[in-house]
Each structure stands twice: as structure tokens, then as C-alpha cells.
C-alpha positions in Angstrom: 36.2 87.2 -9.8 35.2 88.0 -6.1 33.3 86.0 -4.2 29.7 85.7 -3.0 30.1 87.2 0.2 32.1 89.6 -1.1 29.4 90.5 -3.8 26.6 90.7 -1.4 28.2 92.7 1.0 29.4 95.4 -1.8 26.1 95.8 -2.6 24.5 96.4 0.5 26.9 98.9 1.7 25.7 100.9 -1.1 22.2 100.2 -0.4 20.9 103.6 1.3 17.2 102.2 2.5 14.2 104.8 1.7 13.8 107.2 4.5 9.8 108.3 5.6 10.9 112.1 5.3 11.3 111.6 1.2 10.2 108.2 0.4 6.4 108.1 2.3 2.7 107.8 0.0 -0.6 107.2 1.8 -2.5 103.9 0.7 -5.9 102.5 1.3 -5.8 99.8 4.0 -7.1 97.8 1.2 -3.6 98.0 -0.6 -0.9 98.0 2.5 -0.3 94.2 2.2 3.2 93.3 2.7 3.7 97.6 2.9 6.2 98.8 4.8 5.0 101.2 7.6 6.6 104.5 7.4 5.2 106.3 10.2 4.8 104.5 14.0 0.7 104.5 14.4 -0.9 105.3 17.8 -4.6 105.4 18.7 -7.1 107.3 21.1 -8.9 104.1 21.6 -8.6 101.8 24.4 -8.6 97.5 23.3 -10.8 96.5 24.5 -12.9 99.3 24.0 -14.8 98.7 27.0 -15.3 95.7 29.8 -16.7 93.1 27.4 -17.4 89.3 28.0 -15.4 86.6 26.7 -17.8 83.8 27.1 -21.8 83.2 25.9 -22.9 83.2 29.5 -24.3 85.2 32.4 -22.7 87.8 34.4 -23.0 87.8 38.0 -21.6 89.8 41.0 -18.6 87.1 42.2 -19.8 87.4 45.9 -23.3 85.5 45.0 -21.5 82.6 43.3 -18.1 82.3 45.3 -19.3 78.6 47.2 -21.4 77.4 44.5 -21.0 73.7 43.5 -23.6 70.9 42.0 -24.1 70.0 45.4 -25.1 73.7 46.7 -26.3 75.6 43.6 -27.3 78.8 43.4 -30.0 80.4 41.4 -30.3 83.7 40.5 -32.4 85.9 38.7 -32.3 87.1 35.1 -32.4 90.8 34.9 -31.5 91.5 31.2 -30.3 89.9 27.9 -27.2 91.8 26.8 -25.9 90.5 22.9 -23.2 91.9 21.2 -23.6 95.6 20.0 -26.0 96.5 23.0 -25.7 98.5 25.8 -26.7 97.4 28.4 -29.9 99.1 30.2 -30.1 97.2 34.0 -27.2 96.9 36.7 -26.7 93.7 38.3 -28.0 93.8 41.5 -27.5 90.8 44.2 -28.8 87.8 43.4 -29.8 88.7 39.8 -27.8 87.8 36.3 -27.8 89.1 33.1 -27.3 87.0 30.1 -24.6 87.6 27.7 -23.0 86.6 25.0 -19.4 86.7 23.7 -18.2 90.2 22.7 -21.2 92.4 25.0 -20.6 95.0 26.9 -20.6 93.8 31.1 -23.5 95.5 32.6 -22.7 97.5 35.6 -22.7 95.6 39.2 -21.4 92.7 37.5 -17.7 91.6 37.8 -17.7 87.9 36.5 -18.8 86.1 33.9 -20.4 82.3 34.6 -19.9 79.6 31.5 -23.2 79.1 30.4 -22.1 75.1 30.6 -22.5 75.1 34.0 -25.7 76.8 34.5 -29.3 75.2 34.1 -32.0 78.0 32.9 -35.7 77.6 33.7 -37.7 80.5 32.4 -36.3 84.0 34.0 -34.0 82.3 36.5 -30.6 80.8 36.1 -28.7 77.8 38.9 -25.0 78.1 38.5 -23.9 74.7 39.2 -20.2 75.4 39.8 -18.1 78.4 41.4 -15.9 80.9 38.8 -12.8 82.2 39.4 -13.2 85.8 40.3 -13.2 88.3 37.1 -13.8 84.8 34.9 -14.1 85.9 31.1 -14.1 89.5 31.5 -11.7 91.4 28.7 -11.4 94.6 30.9 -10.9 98.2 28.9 -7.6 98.6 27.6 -6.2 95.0 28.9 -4.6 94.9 25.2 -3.6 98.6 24.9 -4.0 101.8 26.3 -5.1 105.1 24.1 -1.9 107.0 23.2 0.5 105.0 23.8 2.9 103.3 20.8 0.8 100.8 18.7 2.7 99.6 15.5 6.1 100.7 15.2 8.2 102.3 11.5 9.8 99.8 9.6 7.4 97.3 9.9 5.9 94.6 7.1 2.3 95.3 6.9 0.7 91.8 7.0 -2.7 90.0 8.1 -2.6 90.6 11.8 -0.9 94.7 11.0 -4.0 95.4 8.8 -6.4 93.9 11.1 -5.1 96.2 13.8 -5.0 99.4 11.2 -8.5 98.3 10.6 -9.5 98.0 14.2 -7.9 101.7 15.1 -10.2 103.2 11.6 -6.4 104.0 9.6 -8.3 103.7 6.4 -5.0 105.7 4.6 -1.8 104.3 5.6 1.4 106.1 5.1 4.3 103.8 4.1 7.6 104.2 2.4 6.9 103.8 -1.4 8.2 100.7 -3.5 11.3 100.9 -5.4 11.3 101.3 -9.6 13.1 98.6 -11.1 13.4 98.9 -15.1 14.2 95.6 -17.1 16.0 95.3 -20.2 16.5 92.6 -22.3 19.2 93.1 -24.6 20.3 91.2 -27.6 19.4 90.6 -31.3 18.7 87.1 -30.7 15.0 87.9 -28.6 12.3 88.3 -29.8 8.5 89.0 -28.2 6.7 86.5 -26.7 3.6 87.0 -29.9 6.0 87.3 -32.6 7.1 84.3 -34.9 10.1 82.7 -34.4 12.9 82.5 -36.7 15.7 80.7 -36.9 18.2 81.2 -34.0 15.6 83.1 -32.4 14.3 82.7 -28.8 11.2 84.5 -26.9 12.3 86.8 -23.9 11.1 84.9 -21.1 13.8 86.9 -19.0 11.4 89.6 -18.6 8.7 87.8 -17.2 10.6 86.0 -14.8 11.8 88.4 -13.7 8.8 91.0 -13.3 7.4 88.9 -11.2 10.7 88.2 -8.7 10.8 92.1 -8.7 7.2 92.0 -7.2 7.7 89.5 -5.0 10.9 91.3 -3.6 8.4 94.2 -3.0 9.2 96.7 -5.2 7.8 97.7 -8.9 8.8 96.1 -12.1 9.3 98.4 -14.9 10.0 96.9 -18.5 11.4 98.9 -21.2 11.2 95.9 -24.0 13.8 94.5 -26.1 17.0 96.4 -26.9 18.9 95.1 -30.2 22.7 94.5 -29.6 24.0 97.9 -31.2 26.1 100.6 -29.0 23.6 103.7 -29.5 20.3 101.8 -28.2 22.1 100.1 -25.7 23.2 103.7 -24.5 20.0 105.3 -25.1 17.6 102.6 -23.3 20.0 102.5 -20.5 20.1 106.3 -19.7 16.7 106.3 -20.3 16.3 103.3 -17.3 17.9 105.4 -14.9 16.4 108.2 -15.5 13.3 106.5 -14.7 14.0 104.3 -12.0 15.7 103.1 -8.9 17.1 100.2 -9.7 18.0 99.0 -13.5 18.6 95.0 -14.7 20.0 94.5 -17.7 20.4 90.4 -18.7 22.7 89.9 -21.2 25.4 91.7 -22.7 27.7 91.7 -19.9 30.0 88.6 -20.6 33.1 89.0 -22.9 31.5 88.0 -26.9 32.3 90.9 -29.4 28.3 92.0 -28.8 28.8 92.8 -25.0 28.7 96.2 -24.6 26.6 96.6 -21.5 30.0 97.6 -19.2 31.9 100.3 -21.6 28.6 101.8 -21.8 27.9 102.1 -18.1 31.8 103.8 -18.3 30.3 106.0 -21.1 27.5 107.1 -18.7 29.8 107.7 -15.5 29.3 104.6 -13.4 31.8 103.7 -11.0 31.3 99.9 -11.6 32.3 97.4 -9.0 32.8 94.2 -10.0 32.2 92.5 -13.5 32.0 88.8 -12.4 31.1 86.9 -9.0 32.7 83.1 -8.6 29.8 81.6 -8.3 28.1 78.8 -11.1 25.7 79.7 -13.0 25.9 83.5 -12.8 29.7 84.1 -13.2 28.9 87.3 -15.6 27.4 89.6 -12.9 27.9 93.5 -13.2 27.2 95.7 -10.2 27.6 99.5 -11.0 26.6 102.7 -9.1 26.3 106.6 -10.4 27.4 109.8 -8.5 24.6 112.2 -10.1 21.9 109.8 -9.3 21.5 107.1 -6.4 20.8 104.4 -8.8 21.8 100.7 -8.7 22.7 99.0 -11.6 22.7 95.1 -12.2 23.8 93.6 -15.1 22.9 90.1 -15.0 23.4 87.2 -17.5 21.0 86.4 -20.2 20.8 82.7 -19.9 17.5 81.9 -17.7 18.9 80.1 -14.8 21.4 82.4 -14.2 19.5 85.4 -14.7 16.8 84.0 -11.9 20.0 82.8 -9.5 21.5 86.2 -9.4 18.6 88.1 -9.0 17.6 85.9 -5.5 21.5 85.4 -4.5 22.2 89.4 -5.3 19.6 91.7 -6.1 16.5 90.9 -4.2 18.6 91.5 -0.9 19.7 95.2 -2.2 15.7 95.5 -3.5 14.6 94.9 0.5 17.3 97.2 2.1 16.2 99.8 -0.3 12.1 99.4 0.5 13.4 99.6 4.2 12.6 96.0 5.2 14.2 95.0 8.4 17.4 93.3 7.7 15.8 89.3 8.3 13.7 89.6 5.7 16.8 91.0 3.1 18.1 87.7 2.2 16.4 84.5 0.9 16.7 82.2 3.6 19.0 79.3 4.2 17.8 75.7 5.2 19.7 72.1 5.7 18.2 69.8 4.4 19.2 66.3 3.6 19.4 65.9 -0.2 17.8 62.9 -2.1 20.7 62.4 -4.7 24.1 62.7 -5.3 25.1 66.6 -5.7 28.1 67.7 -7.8 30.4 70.7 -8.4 33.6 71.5 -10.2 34.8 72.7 -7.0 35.9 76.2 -8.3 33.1 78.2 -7.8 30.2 78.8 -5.0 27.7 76.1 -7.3 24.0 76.7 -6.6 21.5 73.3 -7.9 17.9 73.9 -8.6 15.3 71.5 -7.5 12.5 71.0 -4.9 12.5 72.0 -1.0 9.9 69.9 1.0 9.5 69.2 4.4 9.4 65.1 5.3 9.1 63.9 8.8 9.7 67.5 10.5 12.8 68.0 8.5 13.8 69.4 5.0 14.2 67.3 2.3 16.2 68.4 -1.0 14.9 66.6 -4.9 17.4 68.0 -7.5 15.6 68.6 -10.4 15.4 66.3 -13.2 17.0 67.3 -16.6 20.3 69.0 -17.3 21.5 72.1 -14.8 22.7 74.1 -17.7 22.1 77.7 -17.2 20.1 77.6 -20.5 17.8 74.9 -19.4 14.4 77.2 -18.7 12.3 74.0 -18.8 13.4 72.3 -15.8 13.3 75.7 -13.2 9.7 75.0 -13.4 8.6 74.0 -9.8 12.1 75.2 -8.1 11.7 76.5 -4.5 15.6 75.8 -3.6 18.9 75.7 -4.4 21.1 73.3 -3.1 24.3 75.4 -2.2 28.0 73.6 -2.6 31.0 75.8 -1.4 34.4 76.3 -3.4 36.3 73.4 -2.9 33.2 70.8 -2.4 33.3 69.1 -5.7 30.6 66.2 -4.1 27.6 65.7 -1.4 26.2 62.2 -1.4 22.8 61.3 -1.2 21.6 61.4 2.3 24.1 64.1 3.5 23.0 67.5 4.4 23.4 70.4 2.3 22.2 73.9 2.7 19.5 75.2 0.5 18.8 78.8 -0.6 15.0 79.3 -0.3 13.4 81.0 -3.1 10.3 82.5 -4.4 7.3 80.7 -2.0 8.9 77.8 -0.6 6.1 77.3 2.0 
């Protein structure tokens, strides 16, 4: 066995991240979420496109309002109403104002804004009832950005606030680097599909789901190729077919020592340098990592038992699935916490021992809930809920309630 560390970083230094040369697809705006920008993006446009007001109010020329106060007013009259989407006709001569609102355009003549709190209106004449500072709630033409220069940068997670701007600047098509294939397997004569009857000493393959759906929150594209019986020639066939077809391939199952593993002499068979066969960490000691020359493919075999199959995947795999979609390296790794855990945590001590249970946030602090229920890496039932895993080194056998412990984020913690 090598260690965690050890695992990870073999991984990653095979992990060659998509380039924008090879890798890059255009996508509505509509679809970018949580894209990864392939390209930097400049505009023509200046933000703000033009002087605009910041305040519903009335824009003056400073010099008329400079000494104003409730004691010494000033009243001025209205020249023009100026809402949001109109352009404006008048320009503000001395001693007039125009009404705006927030968003207009600022006629021309006028350099300030006045609150409309501290104005009274009667008819076509405003009284400012206290002095602004000079330029008061005027966004000038390109304050936020000038035309031409860098906007958003390559490499970058397209959220919220990046499609807003991609929206703003009219990139209806984006080009990003394209998600990574990942084809599932499933393998053993024990599974069964999820609508078929269930016979003794069978049991439904919830792997695939589970998975599926940690592939797609990783960012990248689940690809499942079914059920593959425990028998040398499909095992062979199904998994040349996965890498012909994809970029990365999980197998769970198969990959332990029983007389029906067969998952690593195939890989040999197929000419895959294979890297390690087993990581010390509990549950997930089984864990196959293999690479070919002819094709840059990753392979994972992971174990079949549902906890460890899930651990694995967010302890190994999802960091190599983010390097490859060229996320910047932050955002590789589930992140760690401390948190201070509710109950006594134990560990044989011989291997990196991950816990499964709740991550929530008490009195501006983490809290850790183990979950209730045996932690056998066959126990699918109590995973349900799990946002963290309570991580206990080699050599720490115990952590007591109310001691810290760090906790591997997973999935949406928050």
C-alpha cells in the first residue's frame, strides 16, 4: 500500500489539464454555468456605457448648490425628466435641474447628482435643502472598465457574477474548454438493474448512480456502459470499449484479491502501465490507478462496496477530474475544515480512516455529527445526508468528543 498523499500526488502528475488549442466548444451563455473559460474575453464597450446617475434625484451643475443648507436653500428650476432608457433632450443650464432617476443618462451641463431626500418639489421647481459633494452619484463612462482592455481572464469558473458580465458585453456563445468523458462500469455477477427483480444474493447497482452524479458535480460528463458480468472476455471487451470512448474510465469492483477479480491483469492485457493497486486508507484500500501510452486515458479502479466507492472518488478522482477540465488548482481538491466533533471518533490506527456524517456550522464554527448506524463500507443506507468526513491519520486510533478533527468536505456542504 502507499499512502494518501502519495496516491493523490501520482495522480495529478499524470493529469495533463485540457488545453484551449484542442479542447475549446462554443456554448450558449445559457449553458456556461460552472464552464471553464477557454479564451480571455475583452469588449469595445465602456462600463458604464455612458455618465449615468446613481440616485433617483436631480442633477444640477455643483456650482448652484455648493453653500446650500436647510437654512439657505436653493431652488432651481426643472428643465427635463430624464428616466432610465432616455436620452436626454435639454442641457442643464444655471440655476435649472433635471430630474432623474437611477440608471439615466446625465444630461449635459450637469456634473452632480442631488438625493431627491433632500429636495422639496413644488410644481416645475425643485429647493435643495442640503449641499452634495461634488460629482455625488454620478457613475462616469468607463469607471468600471475601459473598451479593449482585459475583461475576464482563461482558466476561469463561469459563475453568476461571469455570466452576468458575458451577458452585459452581448457574448451570447462562449468558448470554453469542453468537459471531460468519464465511462462507469459496474462489474460483477452479483448486480443487477435498478427495475429488475431481485434474487437471492443479488443487489441493485446503486454504484452507478452515485456516482453519475459525483462525475457531474466534479464538472465533467458521466458516461455509463451498464453492468459487466464477472467473466475475463466482457471485462476486456467493455473496458477497451470505455477507453476508446472516453477520458477517464471507473470501474468499481473487481479490483481486490477474490478469484473473480480480474479488473488489473486485464488492464496488463490492454497495455496499462498501472501505478498502484491499493492506497492505506479505510474504507477504500482496493484502489487501482492505471495509465495507457497509445491513448491519454486515466483509469480508476475503485471498490465495489458503496462507501468506499463514493470515498475514493472525492479523496482521488474528482481532484484528477478538475485538473483535467482545467480548473485552477483551489478548486482541485475537496476542501478541508476543523471542526469540533460531537462524539467519540475511532480508528485501528493503521490506515488514513475517513468517518461519514454531517458538517454544520454552530456558533461561527464547524461542528462534526458522525452518522448514526454502522461505518461499514457496505452500509449504503447511512451515507444518506453525508457532507463530511471526519479524517484520522495513521497512528490516531481515537479523537474524543469535543476535540477537533479535520473534515473532508464533500458534495454541497454549504
Amino acid at each position: 500500500m502507499i499512502s494518501a498523499e502519495q496516491a493523490e500526488q501520482t495522480i495529478l502528475q499524470r493529469v495533463q489539464p485540457f488545453q484551449a488549442e484542442t479542447e475549446c466548444e462554443q456554448v450558449s451563455l445559457m449553458d456556461a454555468r460552472d464552464r471553464i473559460l477557454a479564451h480571455p474575453i475583452t469588449s469595445p464597450l465602456d462600463f458604464p456605457h455612458w455618465d449615468n446617475s446613481a440616485m433617483d434625484g436631480y442633477a444640477v451643475q455643483y456650482a448652484d448648490v455648493a453653500t446650500c443648507s436647510t437654512e439657505s436653500p436653493v431652488t432651481l428650476t426643472i428643465c427635463e425628466e430624464i428616466p432610465a432608457g432616455k436620452q436626454p433632450q435639454v442641457t442643464v443650464q444655471p440655476g435649472q435641474a433635471a430630474r432623474i432617476f437611477t440608471g439615466a443618462v446625465m444630461p449635459a451641463g450637469a456634473d452632480t447628482v442631488v438625493m431627491q431626500e433632500n429636495t422639496q418639489r413644488q410644481g416645475d421647481r425643485v429647493t435643495v435643502l442640503a449641499a452634495p459633494k461634488p460629482k455625488a452619484f454620478v457613475r462616469y463612462r468607463g469607471d468600471y472598465y475601459q473598451a479593449g482592455q482585459p475583461l475576464l481572464p482563461a482558466g476561469l469558473p463561469l459563475r453568476a457574477t461571469e455570466l452576468a458580465v458575458l451577458a452585459a458585453v452581448q457574448c451570447g456563445q462562449v468558448p470554453v474548454l469542453r468537459q471531460p468523458r468519464v465511462a462507469i462500469l459496474s462489474t460483477g455477477d452479483e448486480l443487477v438493474e435498478i427495475d429488475q427483480p431481485l434474487q437471492p444474493g443479488q443487489i441493485v447497482d446503486s454504484n452507478r448512480y452515485a456516482l453519475a452524479a459525483a462525475i457531474s458535480h466534479a464538472g465533467a460528463i458521466p458516461v455509463p456502459l451498464g453492468i459487466v458480468p464477472d467473466r475475463p472476455d466482457a471485462l476486456k471487451t467493455a473496458i477497451a470499449t470505455a477507453i476508446a470512448e472516453a477520458d477517464v474510465v471507473l470501474s468499481s469492483g473487481g479490483v481486490s484479491v477474490g478469484d473473480y477479480d480480474y479488473v488489473d491483469q486485464i488492464l496488463a492485457d490492454l497495455g496499462a502501465h498501472i501505478h498502484f493497486r491499493a492506497v492505506a486508507v479505510k474504507p477504500g484500500k482496493p484502489l487501482t490507478f492505471a495509465t495507457f501510452t497509445e491513448k491519454p486515458v486515466l483509469y480508476f479502479g475503485l471498490p465495489g462496496n458503496p462507501a468506499s466507492a463514493l470515498l475514493t472518488f472525492w479523496r482521488f478522482v474528482q481532484p484528477a477530474l478538475r485538473k483535467l477540465a482545467g480548473y485552477p488548482e483551489q478548486r482541485w481538491r475537496s476542501p478541508l475544515v476543523t471542526a469540533t466533533t460531537t462524539q467519540d471518533l475511532r480508528s485501528d490506527g493503521k490506515r488514513e480512516t475517513y468517518l461519514w456524517g454531517h458538517l454544520a456550522i454552530s456558533n461561527r464554527s464547524f461542528e462534526f455529527r458522525l452518522a448514526g448506524g454502522g461505518h461499514s463500507s457496505g452500509n449504503l443506507i447511512n451515507l444518506a445526508g453525508t457532507n463530511g468526513f471526519a479524517v484520522l491519520p495513521i497512528g490516531v486510533t481515537s479523537i474524543a468528543a469535543g476535540e477537533t478533527v479535520s473534515v473532508m468536505q464533500v458534495a454541497s456542504a454549504f
